[in-house]
N, C-alpha and C positions, 0 to 999 in steps of 0.2 A: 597412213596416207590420207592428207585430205581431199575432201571435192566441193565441189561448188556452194553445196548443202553446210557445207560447215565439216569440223572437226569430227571424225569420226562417222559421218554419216545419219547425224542428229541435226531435225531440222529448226532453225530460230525462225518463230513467229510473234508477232505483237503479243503485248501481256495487255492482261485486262484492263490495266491502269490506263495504258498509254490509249487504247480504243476508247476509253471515258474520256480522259482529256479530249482528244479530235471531237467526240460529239459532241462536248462542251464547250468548244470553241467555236464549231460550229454553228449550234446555236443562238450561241451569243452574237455572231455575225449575222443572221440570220433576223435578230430582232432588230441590230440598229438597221438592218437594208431595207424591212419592210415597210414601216413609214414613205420613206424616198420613193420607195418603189409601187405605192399606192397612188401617191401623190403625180408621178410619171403618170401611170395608166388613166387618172382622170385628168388631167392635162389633155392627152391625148382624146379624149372622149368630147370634152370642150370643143378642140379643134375642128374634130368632122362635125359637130353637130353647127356649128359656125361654117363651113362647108356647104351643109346640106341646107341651109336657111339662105346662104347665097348662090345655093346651086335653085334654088324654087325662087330667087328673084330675078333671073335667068328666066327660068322657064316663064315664068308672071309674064317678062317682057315681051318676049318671044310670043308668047300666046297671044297677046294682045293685039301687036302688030301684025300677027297672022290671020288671025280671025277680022283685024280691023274693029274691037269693041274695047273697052276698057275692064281689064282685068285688076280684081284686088288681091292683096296679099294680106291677110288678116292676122293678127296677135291676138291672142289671148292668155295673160299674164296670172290670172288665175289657177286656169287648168293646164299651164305652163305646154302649150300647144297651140301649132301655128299652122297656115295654110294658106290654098290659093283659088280663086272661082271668080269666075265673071260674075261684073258687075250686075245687078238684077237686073231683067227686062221686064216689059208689059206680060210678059207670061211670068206664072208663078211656078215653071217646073223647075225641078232640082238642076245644077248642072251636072251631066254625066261627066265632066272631065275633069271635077273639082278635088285638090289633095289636102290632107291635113295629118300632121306628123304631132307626135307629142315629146316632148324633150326628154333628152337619156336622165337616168335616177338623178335625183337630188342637184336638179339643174334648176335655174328660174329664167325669165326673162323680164325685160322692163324697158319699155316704151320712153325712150328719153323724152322732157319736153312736149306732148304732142301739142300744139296748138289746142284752142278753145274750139272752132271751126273745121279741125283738123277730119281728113277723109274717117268714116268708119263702116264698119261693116257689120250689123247687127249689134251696135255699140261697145264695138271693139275698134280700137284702134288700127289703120291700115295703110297700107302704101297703094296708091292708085297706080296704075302701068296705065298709060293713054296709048289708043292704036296710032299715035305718031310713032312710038317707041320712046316718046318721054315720061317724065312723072310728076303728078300733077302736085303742084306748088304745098300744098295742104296735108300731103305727108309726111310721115314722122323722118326725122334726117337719121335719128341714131336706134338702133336695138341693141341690150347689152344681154350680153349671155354670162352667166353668175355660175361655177359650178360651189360643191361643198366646201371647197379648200381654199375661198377666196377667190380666187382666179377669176379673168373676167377677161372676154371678148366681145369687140361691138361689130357688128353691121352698119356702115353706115355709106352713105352717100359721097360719089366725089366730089373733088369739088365743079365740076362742068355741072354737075348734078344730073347727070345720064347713065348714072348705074349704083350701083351701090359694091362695096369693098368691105373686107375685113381688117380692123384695125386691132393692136391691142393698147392694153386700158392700164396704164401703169400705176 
């Protein structure tokens, strides 16, 4: 009589060979995916951090025109980190509301074109916000975000010239 188990009530299971195969195969899949699949997750790292650099020219603006003072948004292409603080005043104290972020691993940025005259902040290159909510002529139009894999996303200005967008860089 048989049953479910097989003939006789002896049961078949995988042989060794055929479990080598499968993780053989496996890992062979395994190597072509992970390329693709590194390349996805810094894609992905690129994009929010292009996000977060247009999410702080937002705030820049805002700040600006709330406060009524003009607000900069500063690069620094060295120390591959950027930020945001009111313009100096007659007083020399820190701002208490100033931000500055540094970019995810093995990212850069780069200040397309700044003019010769162009705004700066501590001789860094920078975007002016004016407390009209506009920005002042003398700012940089484009910032390009470079990760390790080539990839590349700008910041840049519309064309009204009243805010800045993310574009990509083909």
């Amino acid at each position: 009589m048989t049953s479910a188990t097989g003939h006789f009530g002896v049961r078949r299971g995988f042989t060794l060979l055929e479990l080598c195969l499968v993780l053989a195969l496996l890992s062979v899949a395994a190597a072509l995916i992970a390329p693709a699949l590194a390349h996805f997750v810094g894609g992905r790292s690129l994009e929010a951090e292009a996000r977060r650099m247009l999410s702080l020219t937002h705030a820049a603006q805002s700040r600006a025109v709330s406060e009524g003072t003009p607000v900069l948004m500063w690069f620094n292409a060295a120390e591959a980190a950027y930020g945001m603080e009111a313009e100096e005043t007659r007083t020399e104290t820190a701002d208490p509301r100033a931000e500055s972020f540094a970019l995810g691993d093995r990212m850069t940025l780069t200040v397309v074109n700044p003019a010769p005259s162009a705004t700066q902040k501590k001789h860094l290159p920078a975007i002016r916000f004016l407390p009209d909510g506009g920005i002042d002529e003398t700012s940089p139009e484009t910032v390009q975000l470079r990760d390790a894999f080539g990839a590349m996303l700008s910041v840049t200005q519309t064309r009204n010239r009243m805010s800045y967008e993310i574009s990509h860089v083909n």
